[in-house]
C-alpha positions in Angstrom: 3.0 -7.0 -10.7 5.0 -8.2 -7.5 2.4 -9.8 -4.8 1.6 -7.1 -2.5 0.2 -7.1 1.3 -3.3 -5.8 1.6 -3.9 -5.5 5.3 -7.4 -6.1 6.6 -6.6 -5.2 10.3 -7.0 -2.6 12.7 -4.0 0.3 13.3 -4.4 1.7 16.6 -1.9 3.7 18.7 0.1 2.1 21.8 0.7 3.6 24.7 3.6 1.9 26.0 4.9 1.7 29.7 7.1 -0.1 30.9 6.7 -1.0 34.9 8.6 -3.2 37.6 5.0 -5.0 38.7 1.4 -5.0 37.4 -0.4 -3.1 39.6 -2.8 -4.9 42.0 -7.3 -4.2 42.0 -6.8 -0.7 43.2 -3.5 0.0 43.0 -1.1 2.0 41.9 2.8 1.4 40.7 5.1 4.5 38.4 6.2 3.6 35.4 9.7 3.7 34.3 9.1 4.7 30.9 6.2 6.1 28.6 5.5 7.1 25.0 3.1 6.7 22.1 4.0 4.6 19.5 2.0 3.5 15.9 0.6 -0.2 16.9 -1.9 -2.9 16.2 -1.4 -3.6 12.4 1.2 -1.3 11.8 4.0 -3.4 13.3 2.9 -6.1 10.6 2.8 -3.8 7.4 6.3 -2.2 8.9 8.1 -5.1 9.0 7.2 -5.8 5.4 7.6 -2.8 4.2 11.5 -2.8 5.8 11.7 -6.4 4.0 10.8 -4.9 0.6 7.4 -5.9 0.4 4.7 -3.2 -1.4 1.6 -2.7 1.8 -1.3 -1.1 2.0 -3.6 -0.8 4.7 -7.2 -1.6 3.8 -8.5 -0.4 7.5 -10.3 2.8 8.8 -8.2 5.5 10.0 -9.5 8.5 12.9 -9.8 11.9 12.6 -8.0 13.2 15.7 -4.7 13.0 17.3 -4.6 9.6 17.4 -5.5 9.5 13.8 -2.9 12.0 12.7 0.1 9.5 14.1 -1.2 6.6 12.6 -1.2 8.2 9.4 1.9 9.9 9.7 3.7 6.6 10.9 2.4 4.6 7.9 3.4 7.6 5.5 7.0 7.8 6.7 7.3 3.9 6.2 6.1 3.9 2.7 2.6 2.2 3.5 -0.4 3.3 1.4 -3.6 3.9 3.0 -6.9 3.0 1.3 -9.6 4.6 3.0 -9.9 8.1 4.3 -9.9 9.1 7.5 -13.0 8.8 9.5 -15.5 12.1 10.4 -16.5 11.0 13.6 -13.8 8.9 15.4 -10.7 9.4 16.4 -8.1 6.0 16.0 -8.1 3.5 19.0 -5.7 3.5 21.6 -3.9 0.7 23.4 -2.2 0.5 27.1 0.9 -1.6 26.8 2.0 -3.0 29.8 5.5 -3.9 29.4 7.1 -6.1 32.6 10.9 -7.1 33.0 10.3 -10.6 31.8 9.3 -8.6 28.4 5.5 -10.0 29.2 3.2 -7.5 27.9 -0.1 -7.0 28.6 -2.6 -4.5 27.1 -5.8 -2.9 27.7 -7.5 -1.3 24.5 -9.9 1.2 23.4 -11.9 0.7 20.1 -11.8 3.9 18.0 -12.2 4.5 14.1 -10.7 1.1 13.1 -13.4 -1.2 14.4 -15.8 0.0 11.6 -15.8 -0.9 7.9 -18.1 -0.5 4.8 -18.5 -1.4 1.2 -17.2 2.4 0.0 -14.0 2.1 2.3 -13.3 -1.0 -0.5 -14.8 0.0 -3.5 -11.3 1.1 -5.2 -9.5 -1.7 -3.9 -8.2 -3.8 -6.6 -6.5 -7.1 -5.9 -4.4 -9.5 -7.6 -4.2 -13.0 -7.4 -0.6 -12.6 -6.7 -1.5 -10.2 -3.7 -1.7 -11.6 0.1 -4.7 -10.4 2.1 -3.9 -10.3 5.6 -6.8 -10.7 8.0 -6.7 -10.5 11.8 -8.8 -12.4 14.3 -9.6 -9.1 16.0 -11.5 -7.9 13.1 -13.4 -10.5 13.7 -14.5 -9.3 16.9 -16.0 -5.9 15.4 -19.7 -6.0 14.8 -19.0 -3.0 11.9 -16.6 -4.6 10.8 -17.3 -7.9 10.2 -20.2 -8.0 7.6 -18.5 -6.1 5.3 -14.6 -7.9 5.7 -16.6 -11.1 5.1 -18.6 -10.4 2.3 -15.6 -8.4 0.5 -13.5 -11.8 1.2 -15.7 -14.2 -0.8 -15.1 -11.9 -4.2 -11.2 -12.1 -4.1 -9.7 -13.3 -7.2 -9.4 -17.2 -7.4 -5.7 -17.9 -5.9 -5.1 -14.8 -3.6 -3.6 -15.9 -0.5 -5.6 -15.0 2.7 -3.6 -15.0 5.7 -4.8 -15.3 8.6 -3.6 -14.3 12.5 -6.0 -15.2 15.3 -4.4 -13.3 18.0 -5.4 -13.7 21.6 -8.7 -13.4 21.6 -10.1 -15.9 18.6 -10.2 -19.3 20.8 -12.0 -21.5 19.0 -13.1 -22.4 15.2 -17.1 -23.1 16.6 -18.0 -19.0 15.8 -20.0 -18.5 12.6 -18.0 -15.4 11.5 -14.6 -18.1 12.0 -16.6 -20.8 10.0 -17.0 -18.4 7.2 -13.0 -17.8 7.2 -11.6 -21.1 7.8 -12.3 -22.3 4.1 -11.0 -19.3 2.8 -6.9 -19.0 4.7 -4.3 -20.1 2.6 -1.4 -19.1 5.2 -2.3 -19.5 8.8 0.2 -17.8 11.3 0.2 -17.2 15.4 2.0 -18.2 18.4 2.4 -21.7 19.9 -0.5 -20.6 22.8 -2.9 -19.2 20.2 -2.7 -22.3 17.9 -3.4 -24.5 21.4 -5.9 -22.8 22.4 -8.1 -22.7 19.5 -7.4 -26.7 18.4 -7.8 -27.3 22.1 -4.5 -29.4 21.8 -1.8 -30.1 24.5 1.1 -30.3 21.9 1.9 -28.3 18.6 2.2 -31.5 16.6 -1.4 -32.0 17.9 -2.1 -28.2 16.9 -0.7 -28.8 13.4 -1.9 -32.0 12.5 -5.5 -30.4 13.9 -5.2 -27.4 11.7 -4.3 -29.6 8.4 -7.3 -31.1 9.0 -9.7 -28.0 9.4 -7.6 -25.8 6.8 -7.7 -26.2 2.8 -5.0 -28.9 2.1 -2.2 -27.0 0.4 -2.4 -23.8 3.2 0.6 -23.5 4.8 0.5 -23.0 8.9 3.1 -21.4 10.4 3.0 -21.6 14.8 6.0 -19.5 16.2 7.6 -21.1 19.3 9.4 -18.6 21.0 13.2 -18.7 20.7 13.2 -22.4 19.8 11.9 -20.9 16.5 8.8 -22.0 14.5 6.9 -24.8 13.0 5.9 -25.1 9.6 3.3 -27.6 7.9 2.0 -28.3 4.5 0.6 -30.7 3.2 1.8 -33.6 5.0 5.3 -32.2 5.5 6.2 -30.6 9.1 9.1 -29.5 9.7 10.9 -27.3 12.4 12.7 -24.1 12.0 15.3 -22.5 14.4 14.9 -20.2 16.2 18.1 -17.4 17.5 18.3 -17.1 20.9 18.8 -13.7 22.3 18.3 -11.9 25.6 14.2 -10.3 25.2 13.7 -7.2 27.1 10.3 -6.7 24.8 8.2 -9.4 23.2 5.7 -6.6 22.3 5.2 -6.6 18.2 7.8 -10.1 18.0 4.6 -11.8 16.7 3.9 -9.2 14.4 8.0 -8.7 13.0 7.2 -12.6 12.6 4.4 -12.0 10.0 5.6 -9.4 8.0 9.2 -11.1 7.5 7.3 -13.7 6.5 5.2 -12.8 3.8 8.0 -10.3 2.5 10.3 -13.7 1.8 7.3 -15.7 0.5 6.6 -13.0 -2.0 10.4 -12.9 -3.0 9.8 -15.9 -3.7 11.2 -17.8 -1.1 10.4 -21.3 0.2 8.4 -21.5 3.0 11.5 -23.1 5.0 13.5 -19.8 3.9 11.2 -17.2 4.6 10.2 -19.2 7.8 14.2 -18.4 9.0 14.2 -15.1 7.8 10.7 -14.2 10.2 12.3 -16.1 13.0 15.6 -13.9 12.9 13.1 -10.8 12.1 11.4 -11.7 15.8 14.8 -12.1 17.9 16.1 -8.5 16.9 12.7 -7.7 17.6 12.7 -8.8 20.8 15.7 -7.2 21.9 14.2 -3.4 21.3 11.2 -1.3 22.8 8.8 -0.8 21.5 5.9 -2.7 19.6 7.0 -1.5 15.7 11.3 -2.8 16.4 11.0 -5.0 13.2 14.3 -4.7 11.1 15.3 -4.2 7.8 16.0 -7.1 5.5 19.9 -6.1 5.9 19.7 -6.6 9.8 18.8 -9.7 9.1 21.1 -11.0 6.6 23.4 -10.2 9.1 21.9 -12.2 12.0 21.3 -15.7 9.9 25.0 -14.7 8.8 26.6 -14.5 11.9 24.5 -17.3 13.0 26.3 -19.3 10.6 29.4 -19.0 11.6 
């Protein structure tokens, strides 16, 4: 069976605006643009999913408005839902903030997503072939957490668990990071999020801190903006370049990173491959609105193509 991407996460929906200035304590500024888009996890399984890679989204879904996009944005990209919708809560929304040096900033609401129990897994089946994605901000979810923890330690022997801090995980000291650490197998964020949480000054100090604390054949993956990303396993780092393009969006880059990522490494790509491949996933990214603007695997064939001439 070809490894699959069970996500873990939370799908919310993103209401995104883009403005000149952030508005001050009190203030008030117009917005030059506004819309709802399908966020949070979705731009991870989307990317995927446009890269050829089979997803399904392990996560609680709302029963409302907000729940009805969600679903319909997953169905129209091919992703498979596990659980049903929820009979109380409606899906979490997010306020994207989106400024002309593409800086985003959000402000979110915790809906449906932030729950999770034994039944909402009990027909999930997983291969050890399969990669289960699991996001720092689940981590943050008090009904949430118990149950994504304790489903985590009966995974097959040899699924890999990967693993995205985001911005709010800062530090390995937590007991509900303790109990993943042992666990990731692919570790994946941004330059500032890998700093922050080895308390480093320099990504080779990140890395070289993360080897230490991660199993010793995980694979760590720290995206650097347009310079590209860094790669380490085992004892081998190695830098991958980056495409430099004009960003008027770095909302969902991150994310267009990821699933790129995991689409190449379960074509069976090297790590140095797929790592390209995610890097040229971000740029187009960048250069869209919107937080879901990862392409299809044909886009970027033609970027790393182009690139090479």
């Amino acid at each position: 069976m070809p490894a699959r991407l069970l996500y873990t996460g939370q799908v919310v929906v993103d209401l995104v605006m883009a403005l000149d200035t952030l508005p001050r304590s009190g203030g008030d500024v117009l917005a030059s643009s506004a819309r709802f888009e399908t966020g949070g996890g979705f731009n991870v399984m989307a990317a995927a999913c446009r890269n050829g890679m089979q997803t399904r989204y392990l996560g609680r879904h709302g029963k409302g408005r907000f729940g009805d996009l969600a679903r319909q944005a997953m169905t129209e990209e091919g992703i498979e839902f596990a659980a049903a919708s929820a009979d109380e809560q409606d899906t979490g929304l997010s306020v994207a903030l989106i400024e002309p040096s593409a800086e985003r900033s959000f402000i979110s609401y915790v809906g449906a997503e932030g729950g999770l129990s034994e039944d909402d897994l009990h027909d999930v089946s997983v291969q050890p072939e399969d990669y289960v994605f699991v996001s720092g901000y689940s981590l943050l979810h008090a009904h949430k957490v118990p149950t994504l923890l304790d489903w985590l330690g009966t995974l097959p022997q040899g699924t890999d668990v990967v693993f995205d801090p985001g911005p709010l995980v800062n530090s390995p000291d937590g007991a509900e990071m303790q109990a993943v650490l042992p666990v990731i197998s692919l570790w994946t964020s941004n330059c500032e999020e890998a700093l922050r949480f080895t308390r480093c000054n320099a990504i080779a100090d990140a890395l070289e801190t993360l080897a230490q604390w991660l199993n010793q054949d995980a694979l760590i993956v720290v995206r650097d903006g347009p310079q590209g990303c860094w790669i380490r396993q085992g004892n081998r780092t190695q830098h991958v370049r980056g495409f430099p393009v004009k960003a008027i969006d770095t909302n969902g880059a991150g994310d267009a990173h990821a699933g790129v990522l995991l689409a190449g490494l379960a074509a069976g790509l090297s790590a140095e491959e797929a790592a390209l491949r995610a890097n040229a996933a971000a740029a187009i990214a960048v250069t869209r609105w919107g937080p879901a603007t990862a392409p299809k695997a044909d886009e970027v064939d033609e970027l790393i193509t182009n690139a090479q001439q």
